[in-house]
C-alpha positions, 0 to 999 in steps of 0.5 A: 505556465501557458499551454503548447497548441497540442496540450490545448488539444489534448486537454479540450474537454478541461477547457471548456469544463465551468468553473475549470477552463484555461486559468486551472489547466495552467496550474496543474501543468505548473503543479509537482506531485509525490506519489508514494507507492505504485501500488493498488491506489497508486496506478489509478492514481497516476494514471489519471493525474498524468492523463489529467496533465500535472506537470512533474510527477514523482513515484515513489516504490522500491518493490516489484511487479507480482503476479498476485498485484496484477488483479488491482494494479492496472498499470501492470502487465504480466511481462512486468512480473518482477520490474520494479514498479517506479520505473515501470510506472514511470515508462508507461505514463510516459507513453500516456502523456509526452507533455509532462514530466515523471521521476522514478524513486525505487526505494523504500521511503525512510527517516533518511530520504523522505525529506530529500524527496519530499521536499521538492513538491508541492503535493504529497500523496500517501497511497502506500500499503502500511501504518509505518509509511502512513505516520512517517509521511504525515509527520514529514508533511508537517515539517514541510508544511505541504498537503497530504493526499491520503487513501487506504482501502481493506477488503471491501471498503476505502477511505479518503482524506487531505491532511495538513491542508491550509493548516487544518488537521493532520493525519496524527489528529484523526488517528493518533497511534498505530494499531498494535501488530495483534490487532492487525492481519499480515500485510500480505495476507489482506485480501481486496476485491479488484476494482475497491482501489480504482475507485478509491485512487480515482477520489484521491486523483480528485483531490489531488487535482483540487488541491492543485487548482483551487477549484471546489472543497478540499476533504479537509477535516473530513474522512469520506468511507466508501463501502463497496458491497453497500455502494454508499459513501459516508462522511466524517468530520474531525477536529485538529489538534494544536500538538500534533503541529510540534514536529520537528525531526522525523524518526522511523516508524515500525509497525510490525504487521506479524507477531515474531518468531525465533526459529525460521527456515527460508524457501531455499533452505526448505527446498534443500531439506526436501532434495536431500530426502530430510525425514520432517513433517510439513504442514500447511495452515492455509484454507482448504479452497488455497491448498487445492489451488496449489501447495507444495505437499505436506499436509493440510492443517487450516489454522481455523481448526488446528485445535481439533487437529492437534495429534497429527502434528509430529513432536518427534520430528522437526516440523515446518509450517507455512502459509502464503506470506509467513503471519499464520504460520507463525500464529500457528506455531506461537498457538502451539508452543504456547498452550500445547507444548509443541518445541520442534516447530519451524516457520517457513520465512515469507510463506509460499510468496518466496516459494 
């Protein structure tokens, strides 16, 4: 696929790179990549491949734009506070590179529509946020017999790798199974220095461009650990496993990152408890330095020293008991049936973020 004179000018610096020139250029313009999630990974991710010049770009990502997304999703702005972030990313890459082709899915990726959407590149990329998207993506990348660019990062760290590239390994070979919900924190609640995901996003582009062009080694077989605070980068090898092949038909992948509770409240009926003048207890379970930078009343009970605190918890009134997304309060109120009796507890659903 030949270039106009205006992507020559565009992409001169490309052109005149060794070992890179016209002949690579050509393939990304001809190449198709899948991005699933707009996210922490996915904006710089997107930005660069669209810089780069890849022909069509698909996003995948049926949330919205958050204020507490804005310190690592650099795509945002703080006008895009509740868009949805495919279209959003769609309509700013657009105005990056006039040359290339994006589609926008705003929706979760599921068992139903991966396939449909999958199947119409040549490149997948996994820059979601959770277990359930990572496993059903690799098992549809087998099916389709298509590379999967994958990155993750948590707190101060990141990994990169390729999976199921030229029959090597899948993600299924380095990881097997899911961790259990115990022994994950809520997906909402990880915190993640601001720039990990540049970074992290910028190496997956990297892969994504090799994959596309042939040039250098593909991190095929290998996991590359990037820990932030140290600056170092590690490398691991592994090895595939013929079974992890044998899929022919995806199922939906449920890994729960908060422990269930049966008895919840939503943040509209809370607000209606508190209008109508309601006698209850509120108790919020987040970190000191949280309630300070904002709460909503009630007391201060952090969960990290609720066992010393226990006589200042009612239990002859209803007590409802929050966080920012809804996994420690329901730690807290599990804690409390649990080992000391406590029936009149009540999970406030999703925490402060549906405040």
């Amino acid at each position: 696929m030949s270039l106009s004179i205006s992507e020559i000018a565009r992409y001169q610096r490309h052109l005149i790179l060794p070992g890179f020139g016209l002949e690579a250029q050509e393939k990304l313009k001809a190449s198709s990549v899948l991005v699933i999630g707009a996210g922490g990974l996915g904006c710089p991710l997107l930005m660069y491949l669209a810089a780069a010049g890849v022909g069509r770009i698909g996003i995948v990502d049926g949330d919205t734009v958050s204020e507490s997304n804005l310190h690592r999703q650099v795509l945002f702005t703080h006008e895009d506070i509740g868009k949805p972030k495919a279209l959003i990313a769609k309509e700013k890459l657009k105005l990056n590179n006039p040359f290339i082709t994006l589609e926008a899915y705003p929706v979760q990726l599921s068992a139903e529509n991966a396939l449909p959407i999958l199947s119409d590149y040549e490149i997948l990329v996994d820059g979601s946020d959770n277990f359930s998207t990572r496993y059903l993506l690799n098992d549809a990348s087998v099916i389709l017999n298509k590379p999967l660019v994958s990155g993750s990062i948590f707190t101060y760290d990141g990994q990169v790798s390729v999976f199921n590239y030229q029959g090597g390994p899948t993600y299924r070979c380095l990881f097997p199974e899911a961790p259990s919900a115990e022994e994950m924190p809520n997906c909402s609640e990880i915190g993640v220095l601001g720039v990990l995901p540049g970074v992290v996003g910028s190496l997956m582009a990297t892969e994504v461009i090799k994959v596309a062009t042939g040039i250098g080694e593909v991190l095929s077989g290998r996991l590359l650990i990037y820990d932030a605070l140290a600056m170092s980068f590690n490398t691991l090898s592994f090895d595939g496993k013929p079974e992890n092949k044998q899929i022919a038909q995806l199922v939906s992948h449920v890994v729960s990152c908060a422990v269930e509770l049966s008895v919840e409240i939503t943040a509209k009926e809370l607000k209606e408890w508190m209008e109508s003048g309601k006698d209850f207890q509120l108790i919020d379970v987040r970190e000191p330095h949280e309630f300070a930078a904002f709460n909503i009343d009630g007391i201060n009970l952090p969960l990290s020293e609720l066992e010393e605190l226990i006589n200042e918890i009612s239990r002859t009134k209803e007590v409802v008991v929050h966080c920012q997304a809804g996994s420690r309060s329901q730690k807290a109120i599990q804690k409390l049936q649990k080992e000391y009796g406590f029936s009149n507890l009540v999970n406030l659903k999703n925490g402060l973020m549906e405040w």
